[in-house]
Structures are given as structure tokens and as C-alpha cells.
C-alpha positions in Angstrom: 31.7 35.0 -32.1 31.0 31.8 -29.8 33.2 32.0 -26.8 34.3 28.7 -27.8 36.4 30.5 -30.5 38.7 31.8 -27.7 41.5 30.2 -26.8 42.0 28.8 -23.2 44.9 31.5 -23.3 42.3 34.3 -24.1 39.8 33.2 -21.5 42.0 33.4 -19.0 42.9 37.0 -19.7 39.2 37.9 -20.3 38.9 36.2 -16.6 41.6 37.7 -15.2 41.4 41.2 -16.6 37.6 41.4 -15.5 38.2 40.4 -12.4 40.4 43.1 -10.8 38.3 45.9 -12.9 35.2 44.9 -11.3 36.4 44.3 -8.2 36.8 41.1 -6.1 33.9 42.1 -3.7 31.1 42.8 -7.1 32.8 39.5 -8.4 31.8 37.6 -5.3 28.4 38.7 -4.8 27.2 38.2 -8.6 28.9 35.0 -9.3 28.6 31.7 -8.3 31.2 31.1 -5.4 31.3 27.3 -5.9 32.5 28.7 -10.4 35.0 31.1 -9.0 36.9 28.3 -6.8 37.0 26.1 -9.8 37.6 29.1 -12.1 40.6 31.1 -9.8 43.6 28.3 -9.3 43.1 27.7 -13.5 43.5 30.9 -14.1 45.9 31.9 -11.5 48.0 28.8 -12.7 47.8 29.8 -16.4 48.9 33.2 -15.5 51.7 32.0 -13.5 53.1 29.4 -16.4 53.0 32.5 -19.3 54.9 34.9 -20.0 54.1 38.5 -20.3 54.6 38.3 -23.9 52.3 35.2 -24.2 49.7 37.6 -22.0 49.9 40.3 -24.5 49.6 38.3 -27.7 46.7 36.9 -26.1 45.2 40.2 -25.4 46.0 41.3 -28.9 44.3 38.2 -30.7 41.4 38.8 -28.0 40.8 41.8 -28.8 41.5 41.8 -33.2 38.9 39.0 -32.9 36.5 41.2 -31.1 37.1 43.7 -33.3 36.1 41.8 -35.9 33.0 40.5 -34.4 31.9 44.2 -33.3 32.5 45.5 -37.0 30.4 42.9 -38.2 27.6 42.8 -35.8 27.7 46.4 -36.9 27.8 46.2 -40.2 24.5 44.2 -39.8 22.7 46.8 -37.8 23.4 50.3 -38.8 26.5 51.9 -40.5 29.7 53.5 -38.2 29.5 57.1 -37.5 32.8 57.9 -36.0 31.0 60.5 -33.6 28.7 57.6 -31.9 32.4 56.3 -30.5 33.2 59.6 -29.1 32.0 58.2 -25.2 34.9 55.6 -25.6 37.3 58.2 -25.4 
């Protein structure tokens, strides 16, 4: 999957999910500060004009079409053992 196959919508969730997780500090020192200022108030203002339901079928369609991609990138390589997923648990 290109990430040009996401939606504005789903970037922003990828953005704003990632962010918090890894921490504002980690953020800042591995990414360019000059992307996050242009990144942050598009994000922050998409976040503010959705609604929680728009944020959450955003996040489903995210991650069904990751899914998919995963599967298939899988497919390709080596067959699914059920055991090997164990770790995501």
C-alpha cells in the first residue's frame, strides 16, 4: 500500500495516534522540527473539525486497509502460523 492510498482523514490519525505513543520529546529529537510545525496545526485542526465517529471510521478503514496489505505482503513471503502472532498479544 502507497501512503498516498490513505486518506487525509487517515493520516491524520496515523499522525496523531503516533505522536502521543512515542512521546512528544522522541518525536522532537528524530523529526525534522521545521515538518512537525507544518505537520501539528493540520492535524490539530483536522482533529478539531471531526467528530469522534469520523476519528473512528477513520481508524477502522486505516487499519482494514492495513490489514489487507499485511495479509498480502504475507501471503507473498511465507504462510500464517497463528503461533508466530502470539508476541502481539
Amino acid at each position: 500500500m502507497d501512503i498516498t492510498e490513505l486518506t487525509k482523514q487517515e493520516q491524520a490519525v496515523v499522525i496523531g495516534t503516533l505522536i502521543p505513543l512515542l512521546g512528544q520529546d522522541l518525536v522532537n529529537e528524530r523529526i525534522d522540527k521545521q515538518k512537525l510545525e507544518s505537520v501539528l496545526p493540520i492535524v490539530n485542526d483536522m482533529r478539531d473539525n471531526t467528530t469522534p465517529k469520523q476519528r473512528r471510521e477513520a481508524m477502522i478503514s486505516l487499519l482494514d486497509k492495513t490489514m489487507d496489505e499485511f495479509l498480502r505482503d504475507n501471503k507473498k513471503t511465507q504462510p500464517y502460523h497463528a503461533w508466530k502472532m502470539i508476541w502481539l498479544c
